[in-house]
C-alpha positions as CSV (number, residue, x, y, z in Angstrom):
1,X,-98.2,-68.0,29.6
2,X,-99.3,-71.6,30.3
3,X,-95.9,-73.8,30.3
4,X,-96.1,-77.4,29.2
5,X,-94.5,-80.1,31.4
6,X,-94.2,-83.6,31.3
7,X,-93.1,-86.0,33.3
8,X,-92.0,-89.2,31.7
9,X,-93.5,-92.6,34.2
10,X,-92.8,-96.6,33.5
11,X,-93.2,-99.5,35.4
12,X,-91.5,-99.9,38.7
13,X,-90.6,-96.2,38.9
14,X,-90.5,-94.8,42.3
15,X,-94.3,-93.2,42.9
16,X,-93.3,-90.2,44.8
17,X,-90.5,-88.9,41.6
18,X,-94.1,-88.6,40.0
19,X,-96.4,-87.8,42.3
20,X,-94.0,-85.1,44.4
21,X,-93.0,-82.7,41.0
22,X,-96.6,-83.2,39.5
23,X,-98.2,-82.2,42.9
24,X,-95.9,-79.0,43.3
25,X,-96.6,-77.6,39.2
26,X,-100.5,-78.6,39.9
27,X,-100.5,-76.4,43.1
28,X,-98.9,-73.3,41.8
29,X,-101.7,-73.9,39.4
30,X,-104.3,-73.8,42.2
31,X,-102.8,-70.9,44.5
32,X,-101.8,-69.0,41.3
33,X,-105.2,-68.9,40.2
34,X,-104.5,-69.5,36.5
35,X,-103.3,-72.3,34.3
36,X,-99.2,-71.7,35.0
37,X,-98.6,-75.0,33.9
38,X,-100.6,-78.1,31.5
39,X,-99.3,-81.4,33.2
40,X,-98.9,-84.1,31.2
41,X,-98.1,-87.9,32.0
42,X,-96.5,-90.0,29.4
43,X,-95.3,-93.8,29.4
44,X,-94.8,-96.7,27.7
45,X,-98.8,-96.5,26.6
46,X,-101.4,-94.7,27.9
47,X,-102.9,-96.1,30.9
48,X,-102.6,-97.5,34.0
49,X,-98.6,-97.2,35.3
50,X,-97.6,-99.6,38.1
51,X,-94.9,-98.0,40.7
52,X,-92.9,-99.9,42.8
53,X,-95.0,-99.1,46.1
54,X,-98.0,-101.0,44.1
55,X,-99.8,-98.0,43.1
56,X,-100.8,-97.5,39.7
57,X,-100.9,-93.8,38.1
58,X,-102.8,-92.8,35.1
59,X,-100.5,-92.2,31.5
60,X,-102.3,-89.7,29.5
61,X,-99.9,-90.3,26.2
62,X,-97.6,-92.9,25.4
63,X,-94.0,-92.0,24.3
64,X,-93.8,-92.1,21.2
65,X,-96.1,-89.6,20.7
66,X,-94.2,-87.3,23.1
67,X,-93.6,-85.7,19.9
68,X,-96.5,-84.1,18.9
69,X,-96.3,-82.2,21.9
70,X,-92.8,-80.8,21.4
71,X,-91.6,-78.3,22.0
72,X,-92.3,-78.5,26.1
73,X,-90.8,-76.5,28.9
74,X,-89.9,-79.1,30.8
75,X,-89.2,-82.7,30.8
76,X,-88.5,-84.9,33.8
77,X,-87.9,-88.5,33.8
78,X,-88.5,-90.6,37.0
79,X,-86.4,-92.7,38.9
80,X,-87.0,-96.0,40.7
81,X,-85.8,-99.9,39.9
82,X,-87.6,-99.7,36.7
83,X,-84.8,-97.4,35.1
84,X,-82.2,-99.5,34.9
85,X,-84.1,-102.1,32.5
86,X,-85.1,-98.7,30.6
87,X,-81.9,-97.3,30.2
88,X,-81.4,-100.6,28.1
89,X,-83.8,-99.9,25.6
90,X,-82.8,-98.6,22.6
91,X,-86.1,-97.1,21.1
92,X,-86.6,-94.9,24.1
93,X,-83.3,-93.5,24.1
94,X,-83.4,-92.2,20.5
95,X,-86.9,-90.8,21.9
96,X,-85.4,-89.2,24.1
97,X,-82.7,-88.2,22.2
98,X,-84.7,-86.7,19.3
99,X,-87.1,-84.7,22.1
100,X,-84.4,-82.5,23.7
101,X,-83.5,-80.4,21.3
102,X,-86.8,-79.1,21.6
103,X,-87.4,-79.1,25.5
104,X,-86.2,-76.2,27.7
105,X,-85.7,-78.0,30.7
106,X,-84.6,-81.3,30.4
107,X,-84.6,-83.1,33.8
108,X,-84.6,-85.8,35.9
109,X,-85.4,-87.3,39.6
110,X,-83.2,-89.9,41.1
111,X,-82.2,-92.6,39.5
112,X,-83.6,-91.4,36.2
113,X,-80.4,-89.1,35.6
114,X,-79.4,-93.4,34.5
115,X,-81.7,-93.0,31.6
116,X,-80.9,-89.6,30.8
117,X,-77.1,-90.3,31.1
118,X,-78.0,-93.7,28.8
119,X,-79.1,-91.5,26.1
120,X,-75.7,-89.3,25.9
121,X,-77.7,-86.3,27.3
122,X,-75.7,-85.5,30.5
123,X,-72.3,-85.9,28.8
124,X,-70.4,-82.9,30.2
125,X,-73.0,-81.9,32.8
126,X,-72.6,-81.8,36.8
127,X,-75.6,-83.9,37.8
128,X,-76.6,-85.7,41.0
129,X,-78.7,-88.4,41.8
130,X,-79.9,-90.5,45.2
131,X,-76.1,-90.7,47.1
132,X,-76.7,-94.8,47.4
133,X,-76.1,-95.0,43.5
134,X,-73.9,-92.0,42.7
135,X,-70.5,-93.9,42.6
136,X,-72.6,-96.8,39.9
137,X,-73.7,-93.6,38.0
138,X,-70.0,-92.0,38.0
139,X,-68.5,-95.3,37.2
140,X,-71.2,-95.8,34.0
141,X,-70.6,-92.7,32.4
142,X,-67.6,-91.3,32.8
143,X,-68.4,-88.3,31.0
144,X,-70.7,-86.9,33.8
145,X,-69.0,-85.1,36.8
146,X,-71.7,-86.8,39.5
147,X,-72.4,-84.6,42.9
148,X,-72.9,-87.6,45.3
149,X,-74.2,-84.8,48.3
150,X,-76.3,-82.0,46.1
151,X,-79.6,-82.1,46.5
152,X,-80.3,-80.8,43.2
153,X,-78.4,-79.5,40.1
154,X,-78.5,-77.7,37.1
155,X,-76.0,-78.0,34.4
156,X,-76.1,-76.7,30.6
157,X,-79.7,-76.8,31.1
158,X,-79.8,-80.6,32.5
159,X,-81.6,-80.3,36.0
160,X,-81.0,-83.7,38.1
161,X,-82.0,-84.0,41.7
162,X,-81.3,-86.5,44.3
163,X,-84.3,-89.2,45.9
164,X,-88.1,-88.8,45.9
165,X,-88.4,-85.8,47.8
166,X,-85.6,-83.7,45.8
167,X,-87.4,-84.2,43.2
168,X,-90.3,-81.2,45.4
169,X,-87.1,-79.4,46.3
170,X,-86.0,-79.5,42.4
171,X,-89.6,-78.7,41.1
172,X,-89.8,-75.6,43.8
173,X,-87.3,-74.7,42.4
174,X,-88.3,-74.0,39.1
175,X,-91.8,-72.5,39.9
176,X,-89.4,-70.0,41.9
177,X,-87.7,-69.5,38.7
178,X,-90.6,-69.5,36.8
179,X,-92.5,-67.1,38.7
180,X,-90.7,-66.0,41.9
181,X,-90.2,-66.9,45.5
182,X,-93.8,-65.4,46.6
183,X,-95.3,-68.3,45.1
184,X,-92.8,-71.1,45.1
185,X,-93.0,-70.2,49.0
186,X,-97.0,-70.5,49.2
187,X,-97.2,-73.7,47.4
188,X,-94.3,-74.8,50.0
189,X,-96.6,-73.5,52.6
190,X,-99.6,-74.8,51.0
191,X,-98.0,-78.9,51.0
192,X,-96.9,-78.4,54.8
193,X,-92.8,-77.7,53.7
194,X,-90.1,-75.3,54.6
195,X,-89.2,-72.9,51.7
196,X,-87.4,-75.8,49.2
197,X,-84.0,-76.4,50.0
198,X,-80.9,-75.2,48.4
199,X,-79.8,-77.6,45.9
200,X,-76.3,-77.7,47.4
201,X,-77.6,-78.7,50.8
202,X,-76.0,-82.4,51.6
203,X,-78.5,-85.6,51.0
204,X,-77.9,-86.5,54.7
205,X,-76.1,-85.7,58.1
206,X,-72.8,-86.4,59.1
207,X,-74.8,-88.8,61.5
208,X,-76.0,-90.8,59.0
209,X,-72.7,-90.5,56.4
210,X,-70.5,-92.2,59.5
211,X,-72.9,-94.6,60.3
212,X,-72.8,-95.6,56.4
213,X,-69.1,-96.5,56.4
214,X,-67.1,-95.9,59.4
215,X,-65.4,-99.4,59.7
216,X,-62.8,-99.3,62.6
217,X,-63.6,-95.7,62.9
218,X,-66.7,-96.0,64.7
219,X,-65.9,-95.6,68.0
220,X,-63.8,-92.6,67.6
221,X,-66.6,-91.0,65.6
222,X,-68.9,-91.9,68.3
223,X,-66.7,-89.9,70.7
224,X,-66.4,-86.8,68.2
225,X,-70.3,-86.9,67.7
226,X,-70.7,-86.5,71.7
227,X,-68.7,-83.7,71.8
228,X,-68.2,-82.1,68.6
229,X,-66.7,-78.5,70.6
230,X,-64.5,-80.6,72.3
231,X,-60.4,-79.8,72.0
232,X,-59.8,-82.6,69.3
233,X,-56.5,-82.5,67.4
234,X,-55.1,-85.1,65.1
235,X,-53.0,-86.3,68.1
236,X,-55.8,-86.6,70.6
237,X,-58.1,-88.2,68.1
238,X,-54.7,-91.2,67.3
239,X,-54.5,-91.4,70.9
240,X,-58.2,-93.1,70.7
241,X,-57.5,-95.4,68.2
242,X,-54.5,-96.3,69.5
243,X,-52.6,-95.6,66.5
244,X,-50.4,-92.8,65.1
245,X,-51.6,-89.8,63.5
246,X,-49.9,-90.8,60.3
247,X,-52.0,-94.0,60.4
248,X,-55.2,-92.1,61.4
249,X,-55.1,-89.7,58.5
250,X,-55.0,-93.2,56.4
251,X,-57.8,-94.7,57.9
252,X,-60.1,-91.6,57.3
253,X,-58.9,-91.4,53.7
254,X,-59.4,-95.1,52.9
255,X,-62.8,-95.4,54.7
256,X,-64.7,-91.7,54.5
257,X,-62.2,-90.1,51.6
258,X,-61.3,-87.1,53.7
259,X,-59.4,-85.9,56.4
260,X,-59.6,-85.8,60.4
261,X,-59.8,-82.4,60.2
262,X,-62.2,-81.8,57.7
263,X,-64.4,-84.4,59.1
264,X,-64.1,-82.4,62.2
265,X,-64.6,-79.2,60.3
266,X,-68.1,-80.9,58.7
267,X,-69.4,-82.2,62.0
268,X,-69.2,-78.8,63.8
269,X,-70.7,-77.1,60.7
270,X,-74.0,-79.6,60.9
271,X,-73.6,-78.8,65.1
272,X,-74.0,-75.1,63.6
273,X,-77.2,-75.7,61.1
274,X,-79.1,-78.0,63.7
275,X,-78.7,-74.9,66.1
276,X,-80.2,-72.4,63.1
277,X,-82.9,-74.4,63.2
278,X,-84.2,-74.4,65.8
279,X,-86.4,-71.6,67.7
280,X,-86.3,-69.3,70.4
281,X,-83.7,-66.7,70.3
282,X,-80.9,-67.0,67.4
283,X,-77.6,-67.8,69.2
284,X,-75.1,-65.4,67.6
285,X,-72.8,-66.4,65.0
286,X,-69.6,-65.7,67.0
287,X,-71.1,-67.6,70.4
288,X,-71.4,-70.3,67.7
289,X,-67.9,-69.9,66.3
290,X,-66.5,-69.7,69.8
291,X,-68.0,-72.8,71.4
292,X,-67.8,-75.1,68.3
293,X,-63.6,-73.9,67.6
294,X,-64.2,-73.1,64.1
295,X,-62.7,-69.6,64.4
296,X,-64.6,-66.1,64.6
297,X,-68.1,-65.2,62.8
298,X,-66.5,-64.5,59.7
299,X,-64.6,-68.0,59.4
300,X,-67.7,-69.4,59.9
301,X,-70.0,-67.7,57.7
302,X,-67.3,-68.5,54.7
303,X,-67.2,-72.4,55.6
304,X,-71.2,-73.0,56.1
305,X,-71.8,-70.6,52.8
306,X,-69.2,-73.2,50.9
307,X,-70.3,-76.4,52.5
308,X,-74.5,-75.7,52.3
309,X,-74.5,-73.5,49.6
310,X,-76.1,-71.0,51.5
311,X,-75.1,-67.9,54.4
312,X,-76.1,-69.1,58.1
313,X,-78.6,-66.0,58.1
314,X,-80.5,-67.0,55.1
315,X,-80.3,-70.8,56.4
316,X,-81.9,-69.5,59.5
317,X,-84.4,-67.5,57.6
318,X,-85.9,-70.6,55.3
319,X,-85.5,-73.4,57.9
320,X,-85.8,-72.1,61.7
321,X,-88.9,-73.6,63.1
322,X,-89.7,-70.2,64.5
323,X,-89.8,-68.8,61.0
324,X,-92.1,-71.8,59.4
């Protein structure tokens, strides 16, 4: 059974929201040696599309006569600075809202979870988007419980994924679902990638989150990052700042909304994912319990399953360089 997607492009949209999902449903195509999927492009009006890198794509339909083509398995709607003037219009929205009822999979890729949220179709849904404008998409529609970290979501058949190259993890995703891991994991292969990420993996590191925000933190976050393993209570940690625990706990809530120790907790759980990674032999799961203080093997396993989404040993299985 050939399934009909489209992806929904305007001007300014971020290229690689279009380029990425279309490139993954048009190589399962290829490697599955049979029409899986008819790809269509729609806009504004047929023709030339100008991204916001300066490259133009090719619209096969406009909008407005999405319609004809309904119902569709799947409909994702691109991101990029062009969406916010979109989500103003009126005319689209009521496109949009009139289509769904009649798509499958209704979907979007970064930033255009604004458009879909615009058109009162994510009311009710968990949905992510790119981390730098989940707090503006929370604050605009209430209604939506938004997943700042996830790297993509699916919600009362909503699917919303985080920036450009989520939206490959996302579309993975659904030729997995579509037609099973074999050949989600040879087109993977086949565009140079690791099996697609879990959609509950975080956006970014803890490197990068402390670097983002840390304030007057910094330099004790510089410290923890040298030496995650290190003996660090809530009094030795004060004892840097030169301030009371008390006052430490308050700093870390007012500038990274969490805790000493579960920042702590999260840093030595990324210590443990980096070390999964990479190849050679597989340090054991208790050696990596032990020397990063987060308990025994078992402690472990339950905290990396609940912060990644996934168990270490199937982490290790779909991202260890010694497994690519």
């Amino acid at each position: 059974m050939t399934r009909s997607i489209a992806l929904l492009a305007f001007h300014d949209c971020q290229l690689l929201d279009v380029s990425g999902p279309w490139q993954v449903f048009a190589t399962a195509n290829e490697l599955g040696g049979e029409a899986l999927y008819h790809l269509t492009l729609a806009a504004e009006a047929p023709g030339s599309v100008m991204t916001n890198g300066g490259l133009g794509v090719h619209a096969d339909i406009a909008v407005e006569t999405l319609a004809d083509r309904l119902p569709l398995d799947t409909l994702l709607v691109a991101g990029g600075r062009g969406v916010m003037e979109k989500r103003l219009d009126p005319l689209l929205l009521a496109r949009l809202q009139d289509a769904a009822p009649r798509v499958r999979r209704l979907g979007s890729i970064c930033t255009g979870a604004f458009l879909l949220a615009a058109a009162g179709l994510l009311d009710g849904c968990r949905v992510t988007t790119h981390w730098r404008h989940a707090e503006a998409l929370a604050r605009a529609h209430p209604a939506l419980s938004v997943e700042a970290d996830a790297l993509y979501l699916e919600s009362r058949g909503r699917y919303t994924s985080a920036g450009v190259t989520a939206g490959i993890d996302l579309a993975l995703s659904l030729v997995e679902a579509d037609h099973g891991a074999a050949l989600a994991g040879q087109v993977a292969r086949e565009l140079v990638m690791f099996l697609h990420r879990p959609g509950g993996q975080s956006q970014f590191s803890e490197t990068l989150r402390h670097q983002q925000s840390a304030g007057p933190l910094r330099r004790l976050l510089d410290s923890l990052h040298a030496d995650p393993g290190g003996a660090h209570t809530l009094e030795s940690m004060a004892d840097v700042m030169a301030v009371s625990p008390r006052h430490l706990t308050r700093l870390f809530a007012r500038h990274l909304n969490t805790t000493p120790h579960r920042y702590l907790t999260r840093l030595r759980l990324e210590q443990v994912r980096l070390a999964l990674s990479r190849s050679g032999p597989p340090s054991s799961q208790e050696r990596l319990a032990n020397g990063l203080r987060l308990g025994g093997a078992e402690q472990l396993r339950r905290q990396f399953q609940r912060h990644y989404g996934v168990s270490p040993s199937v982490y290790r299985a779909r991202f260890s360089s010694s497994h690519a």
